[in-house]
C-alpha positions as CSV (number, residue, x, y, z in Angstrom):
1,X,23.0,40.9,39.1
2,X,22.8,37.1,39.1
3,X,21.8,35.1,41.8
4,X,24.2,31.8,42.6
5,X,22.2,29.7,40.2
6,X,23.1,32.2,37.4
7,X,19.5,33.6,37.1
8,X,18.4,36.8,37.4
9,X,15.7,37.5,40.1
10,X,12.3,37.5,39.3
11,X,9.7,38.8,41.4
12,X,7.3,36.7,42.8
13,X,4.3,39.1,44.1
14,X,3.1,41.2,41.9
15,X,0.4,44.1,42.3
16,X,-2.7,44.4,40.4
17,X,-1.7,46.2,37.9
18,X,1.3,43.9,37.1
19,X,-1.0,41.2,37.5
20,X,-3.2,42.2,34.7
21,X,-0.6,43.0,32.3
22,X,0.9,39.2,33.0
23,X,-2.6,37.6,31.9
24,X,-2.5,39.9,28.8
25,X,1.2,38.2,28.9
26,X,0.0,35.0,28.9
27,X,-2.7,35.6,26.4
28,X,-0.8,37.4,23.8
29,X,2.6,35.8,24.3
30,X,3.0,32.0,26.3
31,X,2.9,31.1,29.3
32,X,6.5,31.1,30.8
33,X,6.6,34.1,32.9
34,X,10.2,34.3,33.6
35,X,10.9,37.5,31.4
36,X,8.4,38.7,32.6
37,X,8.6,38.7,36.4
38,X,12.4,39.3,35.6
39,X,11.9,42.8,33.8
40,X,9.5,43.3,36.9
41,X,11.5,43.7,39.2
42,X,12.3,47.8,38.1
43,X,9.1,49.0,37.0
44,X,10.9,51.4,34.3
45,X,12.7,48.6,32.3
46,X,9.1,46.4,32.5
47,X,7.2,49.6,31.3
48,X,10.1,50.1,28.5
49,X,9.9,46.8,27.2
50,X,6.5,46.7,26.8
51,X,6.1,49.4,25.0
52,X,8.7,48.4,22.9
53,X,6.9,44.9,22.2
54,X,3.3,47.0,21.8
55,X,5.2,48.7,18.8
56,X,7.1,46.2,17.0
57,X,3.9,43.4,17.4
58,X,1.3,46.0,17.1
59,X,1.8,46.8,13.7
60,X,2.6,50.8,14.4
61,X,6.8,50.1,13.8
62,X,6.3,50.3,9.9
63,X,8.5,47.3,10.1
64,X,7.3,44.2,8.9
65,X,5.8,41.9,11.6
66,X,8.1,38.8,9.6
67,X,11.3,40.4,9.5
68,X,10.6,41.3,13.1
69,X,9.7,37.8,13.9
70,X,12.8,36.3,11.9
71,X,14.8,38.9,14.2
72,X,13.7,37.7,17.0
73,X,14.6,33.9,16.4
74,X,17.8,34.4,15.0
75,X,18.4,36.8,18.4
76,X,17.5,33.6,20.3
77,X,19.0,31.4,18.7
78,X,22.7,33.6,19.2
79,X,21.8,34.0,22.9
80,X,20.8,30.7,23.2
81,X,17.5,31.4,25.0
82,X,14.4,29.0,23.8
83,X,12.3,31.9,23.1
């Protein structure tokens, strides 16, 4: 559900665990956490999505890693998102 600004809630405290996974985030991915601490907020869709991106960027999809990648920017750019 969207907040009055039309954003979804992200949380702001995370635990150590969360924490850890967010540097790997930042490491691995960039540094704008907003997906992040948005999928964060239920635990189940965070754990979902990042096993999802461990098997499409990890190599184990069978898919290859620049047809993902052109997938991903042409998903972007229909959503309009700047990722």
């Amino acid at each position: 559900m969207a907040n009055d600004l039309g954003h979804l809630p992200k949380l702001e405290n995370l635990d150590q665990e969360n924490s850890e996974r967010l540097e790997t985030w930042y490491a691995k991915a960039y540094q704008d956490d907003n997906l992040f601490r948005t999928l964060a907020t239920d635990e189940l869709t965070l754990d979902m999505f990042l096993d999802w991106v461990a098997v499409m960027y990890g190599g184990s999809s069978g898919l290859d890693r620049h047809m993902v990648e052109l997938c991903r920017i042409r998903m972007a750019n229909i959503n309009e998102c700047f990722h």
